[in-house]
C-alpha positions in Angstrom: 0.0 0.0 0.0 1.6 3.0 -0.9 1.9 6.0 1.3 -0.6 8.4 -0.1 -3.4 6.0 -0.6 -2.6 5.0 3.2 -3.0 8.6 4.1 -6.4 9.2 2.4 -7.6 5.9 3.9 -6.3 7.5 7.2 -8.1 10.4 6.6 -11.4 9.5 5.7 -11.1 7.1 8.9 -10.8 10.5 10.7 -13.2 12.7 8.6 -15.7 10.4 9.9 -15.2 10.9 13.8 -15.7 14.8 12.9 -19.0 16.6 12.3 -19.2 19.7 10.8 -17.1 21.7 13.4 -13.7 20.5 12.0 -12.3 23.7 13.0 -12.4 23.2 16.7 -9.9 20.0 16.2 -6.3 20.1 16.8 -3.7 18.2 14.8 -3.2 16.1 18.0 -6.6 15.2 18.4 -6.3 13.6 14.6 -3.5 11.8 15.4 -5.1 10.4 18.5 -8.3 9.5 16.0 -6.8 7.8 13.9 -4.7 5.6 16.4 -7.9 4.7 17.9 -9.7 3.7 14.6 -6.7 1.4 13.1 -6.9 0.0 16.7 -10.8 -0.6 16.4 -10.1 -2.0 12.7 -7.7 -4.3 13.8 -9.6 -5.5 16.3 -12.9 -6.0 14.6 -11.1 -7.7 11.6 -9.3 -10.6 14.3 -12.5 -10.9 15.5 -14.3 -11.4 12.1 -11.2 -14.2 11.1 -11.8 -15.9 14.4 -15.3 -16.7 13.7 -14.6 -17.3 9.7 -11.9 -19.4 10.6 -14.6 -21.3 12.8 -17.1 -21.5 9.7 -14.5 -22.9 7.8 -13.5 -25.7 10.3 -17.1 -26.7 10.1 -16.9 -27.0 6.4 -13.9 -28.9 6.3 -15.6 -31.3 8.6 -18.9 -31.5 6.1 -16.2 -32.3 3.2 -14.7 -35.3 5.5 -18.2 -36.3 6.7 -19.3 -36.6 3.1 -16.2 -39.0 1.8 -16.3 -40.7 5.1 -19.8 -41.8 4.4 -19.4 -42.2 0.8 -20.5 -45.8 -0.6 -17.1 -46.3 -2.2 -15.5 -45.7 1.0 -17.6 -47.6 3.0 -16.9 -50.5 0.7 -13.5 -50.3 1.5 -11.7 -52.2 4.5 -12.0 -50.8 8.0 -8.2 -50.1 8.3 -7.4 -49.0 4.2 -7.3 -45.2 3.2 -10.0 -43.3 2.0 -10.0 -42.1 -1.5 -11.4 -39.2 -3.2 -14.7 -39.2 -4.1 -16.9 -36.5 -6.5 -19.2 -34.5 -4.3 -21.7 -32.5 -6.3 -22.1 -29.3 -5.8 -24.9 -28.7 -4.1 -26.7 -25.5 -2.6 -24.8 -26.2 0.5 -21.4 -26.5 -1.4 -22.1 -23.1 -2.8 -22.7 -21.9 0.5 -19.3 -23.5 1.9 -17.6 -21.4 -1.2 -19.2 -18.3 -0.4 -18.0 -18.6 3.0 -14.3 -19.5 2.2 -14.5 -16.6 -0.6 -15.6 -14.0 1.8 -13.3 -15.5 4.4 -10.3 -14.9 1.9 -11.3 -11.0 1.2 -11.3 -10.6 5.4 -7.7 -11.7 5.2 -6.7 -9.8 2.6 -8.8 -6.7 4.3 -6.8 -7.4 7.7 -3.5 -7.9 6.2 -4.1 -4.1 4.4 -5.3 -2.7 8.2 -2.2 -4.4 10.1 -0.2 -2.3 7.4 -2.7 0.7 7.4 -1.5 0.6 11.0 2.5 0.5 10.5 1.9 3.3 7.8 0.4 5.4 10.3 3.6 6.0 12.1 5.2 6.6 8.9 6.3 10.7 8.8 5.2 10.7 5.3 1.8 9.9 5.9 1.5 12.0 8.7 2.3 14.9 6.5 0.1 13.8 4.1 -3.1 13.3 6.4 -2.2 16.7 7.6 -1.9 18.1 5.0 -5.4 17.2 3.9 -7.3 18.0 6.7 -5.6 21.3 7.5 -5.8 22.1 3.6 -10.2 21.0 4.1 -10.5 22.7 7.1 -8.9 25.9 5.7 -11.0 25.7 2.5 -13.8 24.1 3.7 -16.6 26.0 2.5 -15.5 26.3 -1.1 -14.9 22.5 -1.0 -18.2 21.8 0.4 -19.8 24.2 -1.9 -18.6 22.8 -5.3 -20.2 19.2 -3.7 -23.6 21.3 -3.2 -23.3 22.8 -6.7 -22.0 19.6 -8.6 -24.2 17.2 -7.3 -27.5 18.3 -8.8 -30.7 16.9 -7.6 -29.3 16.3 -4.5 -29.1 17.8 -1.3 -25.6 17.6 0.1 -27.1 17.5 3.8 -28.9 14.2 3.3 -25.8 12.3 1.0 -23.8 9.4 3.4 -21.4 10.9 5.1 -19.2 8.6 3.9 -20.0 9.7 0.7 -19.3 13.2 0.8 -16.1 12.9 3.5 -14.7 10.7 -0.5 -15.3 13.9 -2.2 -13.8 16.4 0.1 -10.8 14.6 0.5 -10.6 14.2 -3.4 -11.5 17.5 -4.2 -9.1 18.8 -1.2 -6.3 17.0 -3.0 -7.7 18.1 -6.9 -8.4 21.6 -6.5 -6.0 22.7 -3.5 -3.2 20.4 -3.0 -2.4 19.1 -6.5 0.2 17.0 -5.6 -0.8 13.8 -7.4 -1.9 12.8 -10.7 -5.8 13.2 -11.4 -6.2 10.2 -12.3 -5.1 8.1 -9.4 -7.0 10.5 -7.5 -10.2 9.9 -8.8 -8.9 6.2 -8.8 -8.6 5.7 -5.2 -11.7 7.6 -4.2 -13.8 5.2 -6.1 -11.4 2.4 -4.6 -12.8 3.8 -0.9 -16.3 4.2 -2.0 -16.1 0.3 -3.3 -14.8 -0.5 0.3 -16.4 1.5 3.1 -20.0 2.8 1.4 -22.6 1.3 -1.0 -22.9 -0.3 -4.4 -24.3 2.7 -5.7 -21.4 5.3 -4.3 -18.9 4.8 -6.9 -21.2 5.6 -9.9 -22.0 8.7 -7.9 -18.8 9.9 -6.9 -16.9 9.2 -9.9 -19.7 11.3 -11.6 -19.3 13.9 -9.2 -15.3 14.1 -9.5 -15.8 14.1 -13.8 -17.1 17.5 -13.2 -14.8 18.6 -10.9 -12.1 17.8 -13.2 -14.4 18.9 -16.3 -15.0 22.5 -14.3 -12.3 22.8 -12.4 -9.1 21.4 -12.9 
């Protein structure tokens, strides 16, 4: 994970602790936020692998059940091997999948949150997440009002939160900080949309940030 895309993650973990009084926050109260949340992440995501890793147990257990108590097996001599046997994939099967799919994304998700958390020590980062909140909080109102005037038909006070901390942290770093390609930008904001919001958010915040660009970069 590189260092900027750690930083906005890092941020938007901290945008979301804050209402709209940003201002009264000091940059020691941001670090202490987002010590707190990797800590919460980390925790949350051991907790989710210890009961994944429990599903799983109970599926290898169905798998050995199933050739254990297969009729060529059970032909076989009490003391000889078991062999492999077909097993048909069934509605359960595909339920045993799902579970070892989803169980593989929570690894992946805690191995990027035990590094999220060695990042967050990193200088660089610090800088970065810094420099994006002190840069929002300095520009807030014109940040927030390009949302309000881009995103037409809706009303920026009901969007997700989630939705619009996304946008002012890529518009922060589009119109005021301009330190990293456009592109990757936008990239990564639909990249945090696909991970902490809804199915829908991406569409909408990718549109958003095509007229940011389109208007104002």
């Amino acid at each position: 994970m590189q260092a900027r895309r750690a930083s906005r993650e890092l941020a938007l973990i901290i945008f979301s602790q804050i209402g709209k009084d940003i201002e009264k926050y000091a940059n020691s109260d941001f670090e202490q936020m987002v010590l707190g949340s990797v800590r919460t992440l980390i925790s949350n995501s051991m907790d989710e692998i210890s009961i994944v890793t429990s599903e799983l147990s109970e599926v290898r257990e169905f798998v050995e059940e199933f050739e254990n108590n297969h009729p060529d097996n059970l032909a076989r001599p009490i003391d000889a091997h078991n062999i492999a046997v077909e097993m048909p994939l069934t509605s359960k099967m595909k339920e045993d999948i799902d579970v070892i799919m989803n169980a593989a994304e929570k690894s992946v998700s805690a191995l990027e949150i035990a590094e999220l958390s060695v990042l967050s020590g990193q200088s660089d980062v610090k800088r970065y997440i810094h420099k994006i909140i002190k840069t929002y909080k300095e520009r807030k109102d014109d940040i927030d009002g390009v949302i309000k005037e881009l995103a037409s038909g809706w009303d920026i006070d009901r969007l997700f939160k989630i939705d619009k901390d996304i946008l002012r942290i890529s518009i922060t770093e589009l119109l005021f900080i301009k330190d990293a390609p456009v592109k990757v930008v936008i990239d990564e904001a639909l990249e945090l949309a696909k991970k902490y919001s809804t199915d829908d958010s991406p569409s909408f915040i990718n549109g958003i940030l095509a007229k940011v660009v389109e208007s104002y970069v």
